[in-house]
C-alpha positions in Angstrom: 110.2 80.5 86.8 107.7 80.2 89.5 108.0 81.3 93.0 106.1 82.4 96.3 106.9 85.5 98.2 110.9 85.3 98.9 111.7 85.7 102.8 113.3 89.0 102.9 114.6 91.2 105.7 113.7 95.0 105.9 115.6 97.8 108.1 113.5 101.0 107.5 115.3 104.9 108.6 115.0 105.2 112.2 111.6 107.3 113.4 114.6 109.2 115.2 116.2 110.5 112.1 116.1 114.5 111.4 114.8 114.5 108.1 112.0 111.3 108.2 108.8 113.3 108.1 110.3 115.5 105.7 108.7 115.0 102.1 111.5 116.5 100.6 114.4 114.2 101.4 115.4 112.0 98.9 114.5 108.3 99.4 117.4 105.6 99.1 116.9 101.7 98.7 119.9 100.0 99.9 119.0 96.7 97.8 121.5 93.8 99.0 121.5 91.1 96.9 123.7 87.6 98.9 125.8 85.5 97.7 125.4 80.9 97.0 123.6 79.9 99.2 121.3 82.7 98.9 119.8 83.2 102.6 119.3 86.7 103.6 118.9 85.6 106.9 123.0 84.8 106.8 123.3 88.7 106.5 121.3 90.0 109.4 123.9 91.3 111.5 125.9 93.0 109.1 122.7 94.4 107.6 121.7 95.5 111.2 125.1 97.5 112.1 125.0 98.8 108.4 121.4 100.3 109.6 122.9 101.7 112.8 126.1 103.4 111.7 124.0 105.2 108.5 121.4 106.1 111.4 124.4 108.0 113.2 125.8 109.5 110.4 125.6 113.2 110.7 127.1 113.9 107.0 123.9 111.9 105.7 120.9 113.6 107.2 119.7 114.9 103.9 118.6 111.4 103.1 116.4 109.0 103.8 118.2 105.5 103.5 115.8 102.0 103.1 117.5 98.6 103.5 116.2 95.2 102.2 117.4 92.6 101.0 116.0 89.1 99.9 116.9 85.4 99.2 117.8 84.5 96.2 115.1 81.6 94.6 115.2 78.1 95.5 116.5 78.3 98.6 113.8 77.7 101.4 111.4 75.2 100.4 108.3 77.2 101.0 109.0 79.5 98.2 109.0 77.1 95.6 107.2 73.7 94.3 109.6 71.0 94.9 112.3 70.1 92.2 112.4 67.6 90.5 114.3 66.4 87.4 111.5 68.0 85.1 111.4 70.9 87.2 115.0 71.8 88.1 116.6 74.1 90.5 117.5 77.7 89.1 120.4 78.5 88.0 122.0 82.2 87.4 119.9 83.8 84.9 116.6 82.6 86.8 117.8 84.6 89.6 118.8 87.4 87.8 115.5 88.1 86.7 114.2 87.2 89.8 116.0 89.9 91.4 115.3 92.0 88.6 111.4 91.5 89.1 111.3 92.4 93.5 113.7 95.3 93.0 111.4 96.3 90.3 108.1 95.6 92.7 109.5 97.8 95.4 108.3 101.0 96.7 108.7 103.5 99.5 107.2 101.5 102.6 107.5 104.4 105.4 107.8 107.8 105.5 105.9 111.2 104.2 106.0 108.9 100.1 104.9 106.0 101.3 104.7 104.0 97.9 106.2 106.2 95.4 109.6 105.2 94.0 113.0 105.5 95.6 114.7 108.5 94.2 117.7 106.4 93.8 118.7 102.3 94.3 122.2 101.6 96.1 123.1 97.9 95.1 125.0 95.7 97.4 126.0 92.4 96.2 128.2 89.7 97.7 130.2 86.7 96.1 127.6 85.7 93.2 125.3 88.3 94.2 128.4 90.6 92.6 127.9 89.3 89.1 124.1 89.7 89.6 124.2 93.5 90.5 126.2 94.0 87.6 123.8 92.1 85.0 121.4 94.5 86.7 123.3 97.6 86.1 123.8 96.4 82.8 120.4 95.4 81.9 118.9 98.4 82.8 121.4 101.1 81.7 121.4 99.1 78.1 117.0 98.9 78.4 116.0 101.5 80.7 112.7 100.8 80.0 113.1 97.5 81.9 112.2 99.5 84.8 111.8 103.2 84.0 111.3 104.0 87.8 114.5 102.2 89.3 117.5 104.8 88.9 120.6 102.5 89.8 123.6 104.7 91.4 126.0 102.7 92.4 127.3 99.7 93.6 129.4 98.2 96.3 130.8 94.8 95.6 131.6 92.7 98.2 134.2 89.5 97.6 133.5 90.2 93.7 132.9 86.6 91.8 133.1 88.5 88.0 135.5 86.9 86.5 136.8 83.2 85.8 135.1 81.7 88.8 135.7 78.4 87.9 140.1 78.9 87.6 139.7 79.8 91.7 140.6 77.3 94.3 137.3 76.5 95.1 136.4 76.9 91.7 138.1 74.1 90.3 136.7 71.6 92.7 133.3 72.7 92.3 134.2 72.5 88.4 135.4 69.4 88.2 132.7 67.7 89.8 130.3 69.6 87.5 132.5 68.1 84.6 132.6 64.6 85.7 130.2 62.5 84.3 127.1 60.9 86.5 128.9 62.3 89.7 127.8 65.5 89.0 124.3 65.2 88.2 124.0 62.9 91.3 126.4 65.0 93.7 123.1 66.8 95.9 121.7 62.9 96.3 124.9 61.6 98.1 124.9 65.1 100.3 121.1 65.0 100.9 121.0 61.4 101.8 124.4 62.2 104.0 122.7 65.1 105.5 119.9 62.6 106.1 121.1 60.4 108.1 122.3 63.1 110.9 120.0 64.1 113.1 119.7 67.7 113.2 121.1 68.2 116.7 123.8 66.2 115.8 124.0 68.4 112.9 124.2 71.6 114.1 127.0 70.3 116.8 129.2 70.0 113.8 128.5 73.4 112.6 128.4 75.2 115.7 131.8 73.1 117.5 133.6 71.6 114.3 133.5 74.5 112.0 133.5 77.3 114.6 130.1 78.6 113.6 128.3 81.2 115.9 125.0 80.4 117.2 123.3 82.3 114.1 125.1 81.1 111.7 124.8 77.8 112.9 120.8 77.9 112.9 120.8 79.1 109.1 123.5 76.7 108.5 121.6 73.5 110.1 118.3 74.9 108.8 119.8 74.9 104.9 121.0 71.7 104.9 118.0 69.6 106.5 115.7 71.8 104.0 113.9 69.6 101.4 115.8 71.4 98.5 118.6 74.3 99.7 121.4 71.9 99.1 120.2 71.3 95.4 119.9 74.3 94.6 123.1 75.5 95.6 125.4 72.9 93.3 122.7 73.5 90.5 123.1 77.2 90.8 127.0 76.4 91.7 127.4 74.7 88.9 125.5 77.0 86.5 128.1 80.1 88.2 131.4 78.1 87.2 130.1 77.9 83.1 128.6 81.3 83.2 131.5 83.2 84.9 133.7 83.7 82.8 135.2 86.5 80.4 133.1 89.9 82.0 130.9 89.8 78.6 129.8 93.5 80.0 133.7 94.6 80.4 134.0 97.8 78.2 130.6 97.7 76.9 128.8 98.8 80.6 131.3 101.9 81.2 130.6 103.1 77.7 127.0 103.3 78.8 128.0 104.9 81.8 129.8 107.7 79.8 126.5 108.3 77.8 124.5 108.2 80.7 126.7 111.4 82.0 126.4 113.1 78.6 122.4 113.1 79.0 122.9 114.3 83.2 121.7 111.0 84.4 123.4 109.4 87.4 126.3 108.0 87.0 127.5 104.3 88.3 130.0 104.5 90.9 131.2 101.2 91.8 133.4 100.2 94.9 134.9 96.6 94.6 136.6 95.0 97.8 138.5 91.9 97.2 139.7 89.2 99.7 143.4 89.1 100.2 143.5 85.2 99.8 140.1 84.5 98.6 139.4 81.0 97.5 136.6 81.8 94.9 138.9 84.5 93.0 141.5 83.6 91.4 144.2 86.2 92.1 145.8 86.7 88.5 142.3 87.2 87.0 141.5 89.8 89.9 144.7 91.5 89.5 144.3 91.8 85.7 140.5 93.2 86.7 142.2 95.6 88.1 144.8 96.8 86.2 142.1 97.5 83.2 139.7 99.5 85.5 141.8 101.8 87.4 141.4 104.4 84.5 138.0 104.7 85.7 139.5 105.7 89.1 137.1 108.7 89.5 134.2 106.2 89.5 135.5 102.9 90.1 137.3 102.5 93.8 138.9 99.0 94.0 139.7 97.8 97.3 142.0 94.8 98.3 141.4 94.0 102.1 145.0 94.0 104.1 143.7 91.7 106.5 142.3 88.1 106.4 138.4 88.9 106.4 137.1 85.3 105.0 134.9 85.2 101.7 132.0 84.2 104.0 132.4 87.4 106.0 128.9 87.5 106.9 129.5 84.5 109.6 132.2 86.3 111.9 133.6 89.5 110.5 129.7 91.0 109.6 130.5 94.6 111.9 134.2 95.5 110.2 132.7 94.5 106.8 129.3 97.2 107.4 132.5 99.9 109.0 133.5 99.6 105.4 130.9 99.6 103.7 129.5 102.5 106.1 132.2 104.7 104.8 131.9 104.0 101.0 128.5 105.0 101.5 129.6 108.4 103.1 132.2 109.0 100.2 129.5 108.1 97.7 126.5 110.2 98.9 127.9 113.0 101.7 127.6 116.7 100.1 131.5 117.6 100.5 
């Protein structure tokens, strides 16, 4: 797997926080990792309020937090040579390890360490970039010396895809195609040569009018689907998600490793999972039986079902409630009390 540097966006502590010129506060990367299609740039806002609300927070001033996040491969044309039916799209593993490998290459990049490791990593995943933290988690816990430096502490997992993807509503469609035969190989021709034929004003009308898009999601929206090779890489990687997803292969076998991590005084994984109410990539039984098995872990497992209707794609409307949440798992996760 080759690729060029990934576009990435970057929220360093505020120069206003108590304890930034202090060498002795911890250092946390907030690593966010999106969902299909995998454009950071979809994410900016809720990245952006996440950054103000930890900057406010009084009950966190003994650290230092770092936020980045990154897309995932494939998606802008400029990180990549172009596919072709030798050289495919990626699918899920690729970016796994791709992930794997810039979490791995990062270091502090302000403050009193300036290029020393981060004390601890905070992973945030959304939709597929849910099952990628956890192959993370898993990877590393199983091989620490993967990555000796990166010390993984928890996890927030946003609209969780972990499990069955392919028996969701959307999941089905997208998994039907994939099993038909010539349709699916050829489905990103018929859209790129659809997309095509719109101009790109006309384009962005329909995102921004027809599908109730704001005027940033709209421009990464437009901007995906008139690229040379986003729209490909999503089915591939689509595709790839509804044969992959399936049974959690790490189930048991990842909380075992947590309870030997604790026996050695290593820090131990807590994960907070929030699940749509009506969410059209989960499958409802499947979550609910997710559920049922892991609230014995309830002292480091919090699982969330949202009482409201916040969409899958939260990051296009409902970006400042989602980083309110997320804000407070935070606090519960790292505040001294």
């Amino acid at each position: 797997m080759t690729t060029t540097t990934t576009h990435s966006l970057s929220f360093p502590p505020s120069l206003l926080d108590k304890g930034t010129a202090d060498s002795q506060t911890p250092d946390i990367l907030i690593f966010f990792i999106p969902g299909n299609p995998g454009l950071i740039d979809y994410y900016e806002s809720f990245l952006s309020t996440l950054r103000n609300l930890l900057d406010e927070a009084e009950s966190l001033r003994h650290l230092r937090f770092h936020i980045y996040g990154q897309n995932l491969a494939g998606f802008a044309d400029n990180d990549h040579e172009p596919f072709t039916s030798e050289r495919p799209p990626y699918n899920l593993e690729d970016q796994i390890q791709h992930t794997l490998r810039a979490l791995s290459g990062l270091r502090i990049d302000s403050g009193p360490r300036k290029g020393h490791p981060y004390d601890e990593v905070l992973l945030i995943g959304h939709s597929v970039g849910t099952y990628i933290a956890l192959e993370l988690f898993h990877q590393l816990l199983q091989d620490p010396i993967l990555a000796p430096h990166l010390n993984l502490g928890s996890g927030i997992l946003l609209f969780p895809t972990i499990h069955h993807i392919s028996s969701s509503p959307s999941g089905k469609k997208l998994d039907l195609l994939r099993r038909t035969p010539i349709l699916g190989d050829n489905a990103y021709r018929i859209a790129q040569t659809f997309l095509h034929l719109l101009p790109r004003g006309a384009l962005r009308w329909i995102v921004r009018s027809i599908l109730g898009f704001p005027v940033h999601g709209a421009d990464v929206t437009t901007r995906w689907l008139k690229s040379r090779d986003g729209v490909w890489q999503a089915l591939h990687m689509g595709m790839d998600e509804m044969r992959v997803i399936g049974e959690d292969h790490w189930d048991e076998e990842l909380w075992e490793i947590a309870h030997e991590a604790e026996t050695h005084d290593k820090v131990i994984p807590k994960f907070f999972f929030f699940f749509g109410k009506h969410d059209h990539w989960v499958a409802n039984h499947y979550r609910d039986d997710f559920i049922q098995r892991r609230q014995k872990q309830v002292e480091r497992t919090r699982l969330i079902v949202d009482e409201g209707n916040i969409p899958h794609a939260f990051c296009i409307k409902h970006s400042e409630v989602i980083a309110e949440k997320v804000n407070l798992w935070i606090n519960q996760i790292y505040s001294p009390s």
